[in-house]
N, C-alpha and C positions, 0 to 999 in steps of 0.2 A: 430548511430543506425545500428547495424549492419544485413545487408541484410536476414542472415539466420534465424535469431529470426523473422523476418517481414516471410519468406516466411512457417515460420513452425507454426506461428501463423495461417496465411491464410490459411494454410491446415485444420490445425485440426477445422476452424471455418468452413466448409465445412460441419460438420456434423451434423454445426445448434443446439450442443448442449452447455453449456457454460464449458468455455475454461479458465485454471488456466496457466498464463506465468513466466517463471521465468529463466532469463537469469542469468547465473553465477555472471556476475558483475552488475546487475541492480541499476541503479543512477532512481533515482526519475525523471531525464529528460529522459532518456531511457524509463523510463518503461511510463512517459508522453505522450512519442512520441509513442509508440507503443498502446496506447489506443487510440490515438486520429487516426491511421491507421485504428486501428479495428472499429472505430466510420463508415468511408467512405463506408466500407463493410457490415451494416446492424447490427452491434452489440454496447454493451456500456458497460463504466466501470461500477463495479458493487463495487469491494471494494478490498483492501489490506492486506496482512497480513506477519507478521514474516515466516522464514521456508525455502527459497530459498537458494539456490548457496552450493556450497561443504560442507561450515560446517554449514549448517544450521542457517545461520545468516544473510540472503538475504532477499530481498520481493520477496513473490508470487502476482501479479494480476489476479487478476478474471474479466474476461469481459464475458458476455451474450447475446441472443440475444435481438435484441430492435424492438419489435413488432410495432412500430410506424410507420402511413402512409410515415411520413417523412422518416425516417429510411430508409424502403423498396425503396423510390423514391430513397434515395442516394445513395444506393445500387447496384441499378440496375443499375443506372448511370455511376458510375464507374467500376462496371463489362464492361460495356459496352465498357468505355473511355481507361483501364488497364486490358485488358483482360489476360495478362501474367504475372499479379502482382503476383501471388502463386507461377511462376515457376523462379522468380528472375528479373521479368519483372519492368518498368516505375513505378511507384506508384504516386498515388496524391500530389500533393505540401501539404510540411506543414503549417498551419497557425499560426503563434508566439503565436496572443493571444490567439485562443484553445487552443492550448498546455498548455500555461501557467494558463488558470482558468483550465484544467486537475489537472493539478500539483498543482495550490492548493487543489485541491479536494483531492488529493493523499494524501498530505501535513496534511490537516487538518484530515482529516480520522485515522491517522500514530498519531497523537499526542490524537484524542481523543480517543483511541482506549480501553485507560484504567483509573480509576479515580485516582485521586491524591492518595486513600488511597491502590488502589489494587498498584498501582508502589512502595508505600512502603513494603508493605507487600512484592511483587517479589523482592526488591532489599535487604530485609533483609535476605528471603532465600537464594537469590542467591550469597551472601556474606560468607555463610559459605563454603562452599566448595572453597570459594580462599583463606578464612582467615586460614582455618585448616592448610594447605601443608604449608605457612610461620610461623604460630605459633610454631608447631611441627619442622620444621626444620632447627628453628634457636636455636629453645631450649629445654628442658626438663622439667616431672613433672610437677610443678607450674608455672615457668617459660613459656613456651611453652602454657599454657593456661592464662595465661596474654599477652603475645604477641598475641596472636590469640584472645582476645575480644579487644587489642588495634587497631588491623588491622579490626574488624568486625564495630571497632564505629567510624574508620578513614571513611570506605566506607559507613557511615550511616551517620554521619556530611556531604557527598556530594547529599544528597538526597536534600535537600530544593533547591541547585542550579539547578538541574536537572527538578525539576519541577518547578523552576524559570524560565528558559527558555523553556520549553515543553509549561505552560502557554502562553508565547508571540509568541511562533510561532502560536498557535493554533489560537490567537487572530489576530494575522496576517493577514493568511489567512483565517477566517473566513468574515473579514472587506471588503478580494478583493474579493469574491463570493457574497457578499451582493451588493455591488457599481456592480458588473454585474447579478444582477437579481436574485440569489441564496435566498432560502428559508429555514433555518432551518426546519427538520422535525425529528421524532422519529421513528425508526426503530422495528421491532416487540423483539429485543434483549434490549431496551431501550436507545440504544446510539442514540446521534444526527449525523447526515447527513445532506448535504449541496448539495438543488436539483433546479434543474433547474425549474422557472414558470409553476406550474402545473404535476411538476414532482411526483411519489413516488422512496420510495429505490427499486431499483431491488429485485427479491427473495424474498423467507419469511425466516423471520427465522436466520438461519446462510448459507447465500449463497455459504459457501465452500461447505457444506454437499454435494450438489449436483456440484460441480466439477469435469470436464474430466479429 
């Protein structure tokens, strides 16, 4: 976790409003580790989405702030304890197992994100524009459009695997947030979320909408 994404987070969370991260290379332990940072400081993840790093195939994090009495005590706490944490300062120890029900939250969030039917639909459009440039460029006329629906039904035959495992991950960690107190709930978009005892989702709605 590299220090500068920690201190440019803390900055821009300074302004109390909610805060979208997205480090170039973000691994789901990365960006784990850095919510559960901005956890120490008064805020909370809120949710995940496609769209980060150069070519737009990253995760963005969204964390908010967490109005809760606890919150503000831990807050203050560690302002107190890491007063230099914004300017490259000491920061809180990390806890393994936060981090880790983080990252399944992340985890599971990342796989429910779309249903089994809209990932076919994206993977069916999103097939044409690779199958054209090999169709066409391996051949012509009739040719060239036989090739380009053979390459369109190659990358459509790999869909059942794909949500073959999209289903077990999701099941996965949906299993380890349940065995640590997690509560399915419905979000005002209709997706399920995975909250902590007595928790709701963050924001209404689509929590990017209102992103720094």
């Amino acid at each position: 976790m590299s220090s500068k994404h920690v201190r440019k987070m803390l900055r821009r969370m300074a302004s109390g409003e909610p805060v979208e991260v997205a480090p170039a290379i973000a691994t789901l332990t990365k960006l784990s580790r850095l919510a559960f940072i901005a956890q120490q400081f008064g805020y909370e993840y809120a949710d995940i989405r496609q769209g980060g790093g150069p070519q737009g195939d990253g995760y963005v994090l969204l964390i908010v702030p967490d109005p809760s009495p606890e919150a503000r005590a831990r807050a203050e706490r560690n302002r107190t304890a890491y007063p230099d944490a914004g300017d490259g300062g000491a920061l809180p120890p990390l806890d393994p197992e936060a981090v880790e029900i983080l990252k399944a939250r992340i985890t599971f969030d990342i796989t429910a994100k779309y249903t089994d039917r809209q990932r076919i639909l994206m993977t069916a459009v999103g097939a044409v524009p690779l199958a054209l440039p090999i169709g066409f460029g391996l051949g012509a006329g009739v040719t060239a459009v036989v090739i380009t629906v053979a390459v369109w039904a190659a990358v459509m035959a790999l869909v059942p695997v794909g949500i073959t495992v999209n289903r077990r991950y999701r099941t996965k960690h949906a299993a380890l947030l349940q065995a640590a107190g997690f509560t399915p709930v419905t979000d005002s978009t209709g997706r399920m979320r995975y909250m902590p005892p007595g928790g709701q989702p963050p924001g209404h709605g689509n929590p990017f909408a209102t992103g720094a």
